[in-house]
Every structure is written in structure tokens, then in C-alpha cells.
C-alpha positions, -999 to +999 in steps of 0.1 A: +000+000+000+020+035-011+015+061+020+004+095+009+035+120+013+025+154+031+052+183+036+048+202+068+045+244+058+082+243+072+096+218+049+087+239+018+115+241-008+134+268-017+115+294-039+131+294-075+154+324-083+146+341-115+173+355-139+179+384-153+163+374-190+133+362-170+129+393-153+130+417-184+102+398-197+080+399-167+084+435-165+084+439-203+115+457-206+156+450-216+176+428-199+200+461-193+175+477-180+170+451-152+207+451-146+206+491-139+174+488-116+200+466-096+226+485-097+205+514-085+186+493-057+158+498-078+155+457-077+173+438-052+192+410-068+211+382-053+243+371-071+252+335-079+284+315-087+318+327-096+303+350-122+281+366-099+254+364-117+220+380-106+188+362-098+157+380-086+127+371-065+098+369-081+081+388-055+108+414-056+099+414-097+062+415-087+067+445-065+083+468-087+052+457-112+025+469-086+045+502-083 
């Protein structure tokens, strides 16, 4: 008999990081753009690897769509 599998609200995974191509068309504009909102704090972003790349929130991405 295969036992149902639940996930307790604290055991939720890690929310998925969006990049910065992703971003620009969420918020319909060029990737460069996104970059400068970041640079200006317009956006947080969280940098990644030995390239630091950037990865957004998409709450964060959200937010700056709801103005």
C-alpha cells in the first residue's frame, strides 16, 4: 500500500530564483535595464556563482510591477 506523502509548511523548498532574462520579460523591458534597476537598488538582486550572476525574487519582480 504506497503512503500518501505530506510536507509540513516548514519543509517547503526553496523558492526558484529568476534570472535576469526572465525578469526583463516579466516586466516587459531589456535585460540592461534590469541590470541598472539593480545596480541602483531599484530591484534587489542576489548574485550567484563565480560569475556573480544575478537572480531575482519573483516577489521582488512582482513588486516593482505593482509600483
Amino acid at each position: 500500500m504506497a503512503m500518501a506523502v505530506t510536507r509540513d509548511k516548514s519543509e517547503r523548498s526553496p523558492e526558484r530564483l529568476l534570472t535576469v532574462r526572465e525578469a526583463s520579460e516579466i516586466l516587459s523591458v531589456h535585460p540592461n535595464t534590469v541590470r541598472v534597476w539593480s545596480d541602483d537598488g531599484l530591484l534587489p538582486a542576489y548574485r550567484i556563482g563565480p560569475r556573480r550572476d544575478r537572480r531575482f525574487k519573483l516577489e521582488d519582480v512582482e513588486s516593482l510591477l505593482r509600483g
